[in-house]
N, C-alpha and C positions, 0 to 999 in steps of 0.2 A: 663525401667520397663513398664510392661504392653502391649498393641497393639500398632503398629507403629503409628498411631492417637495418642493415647494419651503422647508416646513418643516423636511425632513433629520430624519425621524423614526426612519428607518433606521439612522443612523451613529448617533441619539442612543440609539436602544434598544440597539445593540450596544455600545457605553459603558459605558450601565448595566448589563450583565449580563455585559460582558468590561473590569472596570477595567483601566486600566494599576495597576501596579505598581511602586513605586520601588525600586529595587534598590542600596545603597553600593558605590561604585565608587572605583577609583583616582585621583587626583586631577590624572591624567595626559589630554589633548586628547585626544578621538577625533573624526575626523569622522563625521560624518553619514551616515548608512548605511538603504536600505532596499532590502531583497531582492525587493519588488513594486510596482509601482504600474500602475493603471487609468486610463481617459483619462476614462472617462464615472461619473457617481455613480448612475447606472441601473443600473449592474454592478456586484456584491461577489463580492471573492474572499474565497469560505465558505472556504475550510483548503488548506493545503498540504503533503503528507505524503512523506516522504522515503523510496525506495528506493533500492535497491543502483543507483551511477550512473544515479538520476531523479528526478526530482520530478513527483508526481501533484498540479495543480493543480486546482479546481473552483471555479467562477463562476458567478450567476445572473442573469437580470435583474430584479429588484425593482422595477419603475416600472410595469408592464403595458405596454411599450412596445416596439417593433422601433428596435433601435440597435443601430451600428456603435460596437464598443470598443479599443482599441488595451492589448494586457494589456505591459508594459514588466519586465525582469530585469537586474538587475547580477547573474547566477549565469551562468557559462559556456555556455551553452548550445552545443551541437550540432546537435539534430534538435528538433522540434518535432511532434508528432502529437495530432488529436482521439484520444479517447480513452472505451469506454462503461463505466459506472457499475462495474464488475466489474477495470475498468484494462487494457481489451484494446484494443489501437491498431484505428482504425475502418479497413473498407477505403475508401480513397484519403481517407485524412484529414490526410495529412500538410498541413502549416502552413508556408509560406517564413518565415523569419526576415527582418525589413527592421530599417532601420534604426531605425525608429519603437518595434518589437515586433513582435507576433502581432498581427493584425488578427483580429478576431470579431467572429461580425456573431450580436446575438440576437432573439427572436421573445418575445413578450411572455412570462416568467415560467422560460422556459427556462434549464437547467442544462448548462451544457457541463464536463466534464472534459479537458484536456489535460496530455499526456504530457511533460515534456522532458528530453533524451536529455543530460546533463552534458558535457564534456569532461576526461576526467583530466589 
């Protein structure tokens, strides 16, 4: 019912074509753990790829809409910088780290890539 936004057609097609998978585990408590989360459902983080002390992050906006996203990490982060399609840090792109996250602001359907710098 309603626009595909409000229906979450997005998370449901990505479901369908990225199940989860149950995995047997130890029968020992873990808590609850996740290595990303977004403030807004108008932004999806596509993949997260790992280099040598980085993670190359990418996000888009899916809604056709100009929204301010707040992207959030339990990974240590250091630095933070935009970053273009190729993985080369933008000039003046760097990103303050707050408390909240990275703040990103997107322009209807746009793709951003960002860089962040680990801590060893």
């Amino acid at each position: 019912a309603g626009s595909f936004q409000d229906a979450g057609v997005i998370q449901c097609a990505y479901n369908l074509n990225f199940p989860l998978h149950a995995v047997p585990a130890s029968s020992a408590q873990c808590p609850a753990w996740s290595a990303f989360s977004v403030s807004s459902p108008a932004v999806v983080l596509e993949t997260a790829e790992d280099r040598p002390e980085a993670v190359v992050v990418r996000l888009y906006e899916a809604h056709g809409s100009t929204v301010v996203a707040w992207l959030q990490t339990s990974l240590p982060v250091k630095e933070a910088m935009l970053c273009d399609l190729l993985e080369r840090p933008a000039a003046r792109g760097q990103l303050p780290l707050e408390q909240q996250g990275l703040r990103l602001s997107f322009t209807p359907f746009h793709v951003l890539s960002v860089l962040l710098v680990l801590r060893q």
